[in-house]
VMD Tcl script that builds the backbone (N, CA, C; Angstrom):
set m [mol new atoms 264]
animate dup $m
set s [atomselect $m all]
$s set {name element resname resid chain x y z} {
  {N N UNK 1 A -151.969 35.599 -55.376}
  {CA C UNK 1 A -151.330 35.831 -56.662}
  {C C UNK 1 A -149.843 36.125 -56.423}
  {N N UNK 2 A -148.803 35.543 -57.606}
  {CA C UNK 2 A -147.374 35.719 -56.953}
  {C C UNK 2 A -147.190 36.832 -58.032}
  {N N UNK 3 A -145.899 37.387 -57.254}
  {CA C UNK 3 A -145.227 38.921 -58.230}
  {C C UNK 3 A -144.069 38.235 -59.092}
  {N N UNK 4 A -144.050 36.566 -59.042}
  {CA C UNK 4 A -142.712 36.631 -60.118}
  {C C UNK 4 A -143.360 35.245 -61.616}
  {N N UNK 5 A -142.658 35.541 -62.125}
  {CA C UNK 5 A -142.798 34.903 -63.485}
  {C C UNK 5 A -141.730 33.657 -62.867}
  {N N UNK 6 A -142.940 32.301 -63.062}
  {CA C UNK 6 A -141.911 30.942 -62.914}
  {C C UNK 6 A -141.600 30.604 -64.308}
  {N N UNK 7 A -140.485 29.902 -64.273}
  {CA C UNK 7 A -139.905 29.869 -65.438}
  {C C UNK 7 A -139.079 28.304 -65.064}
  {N N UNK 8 A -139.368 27.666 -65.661}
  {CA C UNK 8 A -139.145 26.129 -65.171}
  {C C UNK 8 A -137.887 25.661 -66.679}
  {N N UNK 9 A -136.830 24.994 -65.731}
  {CA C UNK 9 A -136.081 24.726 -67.119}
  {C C UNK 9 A -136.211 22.987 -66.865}
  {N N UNK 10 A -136.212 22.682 -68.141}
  {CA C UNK 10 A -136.444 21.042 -67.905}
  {C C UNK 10 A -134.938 20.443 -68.488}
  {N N UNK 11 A -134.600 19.858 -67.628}
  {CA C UNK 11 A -132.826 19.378 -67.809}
  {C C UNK 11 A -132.701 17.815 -67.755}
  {N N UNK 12 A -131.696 17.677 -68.668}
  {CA C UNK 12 A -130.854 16.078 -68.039}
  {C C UNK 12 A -129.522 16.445 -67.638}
  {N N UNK 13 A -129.028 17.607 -67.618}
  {CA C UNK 13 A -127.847 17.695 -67.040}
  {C C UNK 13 A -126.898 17.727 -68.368}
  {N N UNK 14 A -127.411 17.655 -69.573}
  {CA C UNK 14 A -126.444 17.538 -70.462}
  {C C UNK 14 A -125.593 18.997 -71.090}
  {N N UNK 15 A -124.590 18.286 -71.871}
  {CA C UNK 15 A -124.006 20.858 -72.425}
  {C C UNK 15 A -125.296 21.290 -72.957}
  {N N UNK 16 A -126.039 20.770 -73.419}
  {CA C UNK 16 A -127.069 21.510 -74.413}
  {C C UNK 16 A -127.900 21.946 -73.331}
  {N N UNK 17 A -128.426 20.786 -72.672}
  {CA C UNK 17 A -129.144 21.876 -71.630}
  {C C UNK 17 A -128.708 22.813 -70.566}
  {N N UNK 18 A -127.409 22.442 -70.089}
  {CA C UNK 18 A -126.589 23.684 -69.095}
  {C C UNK 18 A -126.550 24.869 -70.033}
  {N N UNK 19 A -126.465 25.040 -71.312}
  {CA C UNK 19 A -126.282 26.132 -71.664}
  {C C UNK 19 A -128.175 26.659 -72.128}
  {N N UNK 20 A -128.776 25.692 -71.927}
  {CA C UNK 20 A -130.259 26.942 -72.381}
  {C C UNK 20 A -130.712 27.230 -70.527}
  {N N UNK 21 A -129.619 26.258 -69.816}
  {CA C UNK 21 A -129.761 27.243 -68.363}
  {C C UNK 21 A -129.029 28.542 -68.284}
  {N N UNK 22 A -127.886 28.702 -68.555}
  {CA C UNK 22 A -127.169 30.277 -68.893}
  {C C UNK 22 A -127.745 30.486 -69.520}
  {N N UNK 23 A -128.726 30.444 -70.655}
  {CA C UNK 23 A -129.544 31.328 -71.822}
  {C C UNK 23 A -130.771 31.894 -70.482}
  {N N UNK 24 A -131.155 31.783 -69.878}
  {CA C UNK 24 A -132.300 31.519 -69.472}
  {C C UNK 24 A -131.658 32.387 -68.289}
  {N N UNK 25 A -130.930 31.811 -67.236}
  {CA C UNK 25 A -130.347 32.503 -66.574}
  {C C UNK 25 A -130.541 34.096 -66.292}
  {N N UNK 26 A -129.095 34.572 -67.804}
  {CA C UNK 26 A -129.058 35.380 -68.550}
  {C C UNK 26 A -130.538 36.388 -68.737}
  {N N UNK 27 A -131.344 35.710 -69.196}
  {CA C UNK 27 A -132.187 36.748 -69.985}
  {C C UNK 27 A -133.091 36.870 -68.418}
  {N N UNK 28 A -133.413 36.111 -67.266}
  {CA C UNK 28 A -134.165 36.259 -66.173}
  {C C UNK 28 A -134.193 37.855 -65.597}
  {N N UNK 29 A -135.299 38.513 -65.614}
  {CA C UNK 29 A -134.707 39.493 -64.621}
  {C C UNK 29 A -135.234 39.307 -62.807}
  {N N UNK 30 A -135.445 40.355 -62.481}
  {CA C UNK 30 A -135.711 39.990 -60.923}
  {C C UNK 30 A -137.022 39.378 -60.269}
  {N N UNK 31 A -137.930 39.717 -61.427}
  {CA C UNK 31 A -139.319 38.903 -61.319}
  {C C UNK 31 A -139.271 37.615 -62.122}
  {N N UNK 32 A -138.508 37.294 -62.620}
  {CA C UNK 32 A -138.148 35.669 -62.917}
  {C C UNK 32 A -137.905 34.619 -61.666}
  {N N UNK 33 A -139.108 33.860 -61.167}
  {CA C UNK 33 A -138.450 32.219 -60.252}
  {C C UNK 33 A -137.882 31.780 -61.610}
  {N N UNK 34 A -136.939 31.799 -61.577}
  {CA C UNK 34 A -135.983 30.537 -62.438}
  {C C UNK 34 A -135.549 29.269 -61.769}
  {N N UNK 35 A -136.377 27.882 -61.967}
  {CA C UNK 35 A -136.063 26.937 -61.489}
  {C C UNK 35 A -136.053 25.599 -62.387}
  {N N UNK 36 A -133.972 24.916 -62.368}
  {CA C UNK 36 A -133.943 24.065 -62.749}
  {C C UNK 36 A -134.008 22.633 -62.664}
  {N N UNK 37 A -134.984 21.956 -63.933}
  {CA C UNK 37 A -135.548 20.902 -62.724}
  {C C UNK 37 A -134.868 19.218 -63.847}
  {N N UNK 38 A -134.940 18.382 -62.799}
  {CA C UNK 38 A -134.126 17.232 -63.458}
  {C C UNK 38 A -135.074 16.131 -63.928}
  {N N UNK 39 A -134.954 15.905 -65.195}
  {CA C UNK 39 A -135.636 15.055 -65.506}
  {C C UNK 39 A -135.470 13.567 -65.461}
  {N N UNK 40 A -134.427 13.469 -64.633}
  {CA C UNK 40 A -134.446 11.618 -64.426}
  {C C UNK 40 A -134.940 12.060 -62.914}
  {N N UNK 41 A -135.757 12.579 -62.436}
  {CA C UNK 41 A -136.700 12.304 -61.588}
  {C C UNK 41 A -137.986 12.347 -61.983}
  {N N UNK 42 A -138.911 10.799 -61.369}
  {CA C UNK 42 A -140.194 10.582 -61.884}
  {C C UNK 42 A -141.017 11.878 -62.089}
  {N N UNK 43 A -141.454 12.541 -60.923}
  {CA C UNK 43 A -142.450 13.233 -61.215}
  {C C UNK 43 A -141.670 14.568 -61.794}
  {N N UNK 44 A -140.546 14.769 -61.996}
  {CA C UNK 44 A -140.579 15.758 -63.162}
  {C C UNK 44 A -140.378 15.451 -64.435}
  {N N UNK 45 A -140.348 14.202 -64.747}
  {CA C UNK 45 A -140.633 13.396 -66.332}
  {C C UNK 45 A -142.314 13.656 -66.402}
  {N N UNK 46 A -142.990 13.210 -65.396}
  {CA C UNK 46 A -144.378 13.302 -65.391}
  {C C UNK 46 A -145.146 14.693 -65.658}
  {N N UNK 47 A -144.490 15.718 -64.944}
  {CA C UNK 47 A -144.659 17.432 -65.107}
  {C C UNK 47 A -144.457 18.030 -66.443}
  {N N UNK 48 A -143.608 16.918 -67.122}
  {CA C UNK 48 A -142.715 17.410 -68.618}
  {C C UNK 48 A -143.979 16.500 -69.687}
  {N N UNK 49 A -143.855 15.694 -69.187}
  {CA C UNK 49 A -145.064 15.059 -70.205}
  {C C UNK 49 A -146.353 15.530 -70.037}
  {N N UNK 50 A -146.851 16.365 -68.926}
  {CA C UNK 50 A -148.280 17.077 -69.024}
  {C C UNK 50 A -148.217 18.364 -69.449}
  {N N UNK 51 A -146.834 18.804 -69.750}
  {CA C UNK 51 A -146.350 20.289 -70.542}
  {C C UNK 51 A -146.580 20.106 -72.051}
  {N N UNK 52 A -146.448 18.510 -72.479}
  {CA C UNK 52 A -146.221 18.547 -73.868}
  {C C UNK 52 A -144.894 18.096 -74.142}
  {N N UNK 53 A -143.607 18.239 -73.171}
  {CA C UNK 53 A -142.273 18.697 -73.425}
  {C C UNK 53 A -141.939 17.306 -74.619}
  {N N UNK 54 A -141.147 17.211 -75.624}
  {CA C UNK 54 A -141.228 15.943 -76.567}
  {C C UNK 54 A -140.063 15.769 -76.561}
  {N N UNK 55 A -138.878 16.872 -75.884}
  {CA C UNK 55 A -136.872 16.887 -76.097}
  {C C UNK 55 A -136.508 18.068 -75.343}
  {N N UNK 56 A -135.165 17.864 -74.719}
  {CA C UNK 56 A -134.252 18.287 -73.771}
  {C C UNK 56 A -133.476 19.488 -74.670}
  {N N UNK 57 A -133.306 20.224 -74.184}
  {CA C UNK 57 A -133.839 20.909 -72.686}
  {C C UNK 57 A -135.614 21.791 -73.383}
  {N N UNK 58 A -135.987 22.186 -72.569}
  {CA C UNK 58 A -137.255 22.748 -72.860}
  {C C UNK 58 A -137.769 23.338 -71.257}
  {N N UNK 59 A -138.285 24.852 -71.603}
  {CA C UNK 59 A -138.418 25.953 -70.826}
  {C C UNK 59 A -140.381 25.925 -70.829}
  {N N UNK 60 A -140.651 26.060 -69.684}
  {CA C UNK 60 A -142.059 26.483 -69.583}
  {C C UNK 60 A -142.126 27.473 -68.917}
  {N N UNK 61 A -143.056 28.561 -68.902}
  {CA C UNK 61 A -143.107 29.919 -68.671}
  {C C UNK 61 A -144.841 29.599 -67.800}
  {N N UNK 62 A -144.367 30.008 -66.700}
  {CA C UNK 62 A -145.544 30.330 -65.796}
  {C C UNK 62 A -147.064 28.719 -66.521}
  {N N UNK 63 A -146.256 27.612 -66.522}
  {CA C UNK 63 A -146.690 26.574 -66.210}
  {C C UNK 63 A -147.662 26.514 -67.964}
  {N N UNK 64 A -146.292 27.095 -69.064}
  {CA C UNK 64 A -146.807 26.847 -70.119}
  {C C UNK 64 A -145.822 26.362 -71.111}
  {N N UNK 65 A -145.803 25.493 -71.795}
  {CA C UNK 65 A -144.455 24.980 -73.151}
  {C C UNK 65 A -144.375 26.535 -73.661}
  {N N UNK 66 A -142.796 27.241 -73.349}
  {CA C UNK 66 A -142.372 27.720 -74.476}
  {C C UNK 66 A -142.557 27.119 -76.096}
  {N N UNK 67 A -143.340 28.686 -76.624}
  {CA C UNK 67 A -143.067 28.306 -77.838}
  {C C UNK 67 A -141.798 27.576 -78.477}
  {N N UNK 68 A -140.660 28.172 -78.281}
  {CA C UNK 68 A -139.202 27.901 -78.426}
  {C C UNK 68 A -138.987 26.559 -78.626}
  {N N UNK 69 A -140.176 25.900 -77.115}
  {CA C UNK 69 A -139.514 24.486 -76.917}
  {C C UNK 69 A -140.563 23.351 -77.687}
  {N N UNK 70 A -141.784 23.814 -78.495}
  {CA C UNK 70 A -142.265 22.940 -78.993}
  {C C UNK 70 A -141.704 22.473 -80.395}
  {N N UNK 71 A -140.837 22.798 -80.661}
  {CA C UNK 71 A -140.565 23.127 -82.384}
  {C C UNK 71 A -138.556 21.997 -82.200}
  {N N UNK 72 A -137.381 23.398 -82.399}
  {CA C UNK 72 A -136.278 23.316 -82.606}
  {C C UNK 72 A -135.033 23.455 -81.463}
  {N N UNK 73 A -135.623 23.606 -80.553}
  {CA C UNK 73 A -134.960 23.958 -79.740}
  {C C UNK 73 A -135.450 25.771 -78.614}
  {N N UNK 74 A -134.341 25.305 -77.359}
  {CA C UNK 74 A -134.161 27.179 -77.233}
  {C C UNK 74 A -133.913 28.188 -77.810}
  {N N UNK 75 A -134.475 29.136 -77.967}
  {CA C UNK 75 A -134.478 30.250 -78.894}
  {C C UNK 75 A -134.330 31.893 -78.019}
  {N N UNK 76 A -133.424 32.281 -77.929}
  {CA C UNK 76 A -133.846 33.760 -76.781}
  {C C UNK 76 A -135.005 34.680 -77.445}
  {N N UNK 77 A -134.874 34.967 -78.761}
  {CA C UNK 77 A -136.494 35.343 -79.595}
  {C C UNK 77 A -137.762 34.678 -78.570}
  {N N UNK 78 A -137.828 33.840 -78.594}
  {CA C UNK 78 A -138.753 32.974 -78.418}
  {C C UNK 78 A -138.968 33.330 -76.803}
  {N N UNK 79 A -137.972 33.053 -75.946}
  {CA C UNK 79 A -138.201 33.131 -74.569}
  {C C UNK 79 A -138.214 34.834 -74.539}
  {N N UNK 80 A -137.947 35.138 -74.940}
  {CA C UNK 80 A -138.199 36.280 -74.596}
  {C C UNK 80 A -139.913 37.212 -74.651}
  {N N UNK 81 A -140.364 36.435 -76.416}
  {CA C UNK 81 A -141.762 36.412 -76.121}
  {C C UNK 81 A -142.844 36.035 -75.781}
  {N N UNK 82 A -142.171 34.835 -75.026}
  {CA C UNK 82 A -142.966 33.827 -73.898}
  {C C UNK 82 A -142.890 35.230 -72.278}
  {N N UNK 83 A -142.188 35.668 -72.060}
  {CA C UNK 83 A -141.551 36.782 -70.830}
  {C C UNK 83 A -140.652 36.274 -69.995}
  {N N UNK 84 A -140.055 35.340 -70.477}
  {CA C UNK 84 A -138.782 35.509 -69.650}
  {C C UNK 84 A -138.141 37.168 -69.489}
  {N N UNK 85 A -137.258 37.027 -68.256}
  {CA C UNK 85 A -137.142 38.988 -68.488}
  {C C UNK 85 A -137.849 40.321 -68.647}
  {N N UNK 86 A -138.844 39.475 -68.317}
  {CA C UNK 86 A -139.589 40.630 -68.099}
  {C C UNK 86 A -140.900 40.541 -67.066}
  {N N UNK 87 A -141.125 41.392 -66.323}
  {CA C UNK 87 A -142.146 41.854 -64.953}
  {C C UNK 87 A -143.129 41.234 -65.193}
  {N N UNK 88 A -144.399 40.792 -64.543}
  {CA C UNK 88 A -145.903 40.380 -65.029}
  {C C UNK 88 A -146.294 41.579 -65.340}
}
mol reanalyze $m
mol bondsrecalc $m
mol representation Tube
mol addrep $m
């Protein structure tokens, strides 16, 4: 069993998604893996499509679609009650 909360950001590299990486960043605390991952590589298009993910950028929390990211976008509300920032 691991002691940190993965927290997967799904990117194309674009401003919208560099900045829900500083959102994300930001709200991580020390039990956050925060890892950003690129989606013009196959198997993380493939990882994003077995998340659900439907648009860029979009956050999964310990190998689950943020609420945040099924709907309108990043939301810090939202990641926050997914646990980003906070301990298991």
């Amino acid at each position: 069993m691991t002691d940190k909360r993965r927290v997967e950001v799904f990117s194309a590299g674009c401003p919208v998604c560099e900045e829900a990486v500083r959102l994300v960043e930001r709200l991580a605390c020390p039990a956050c893996a925060v890892s950003v991952l690129d989606m013009r590589a196959p198997a993380v298009a493939a990882k994003a499509a077995d998340l659900g993910v439907r648009a860029l950028p979009a956050v999964a929390v310990d190998g689950r679609l943020a609420q945040c990211c099924a709907g309108a976008g990043v939301d810090e509300a939202r990641l926050r009650a997914a646990g980003v920032g906070r301990a298991l």
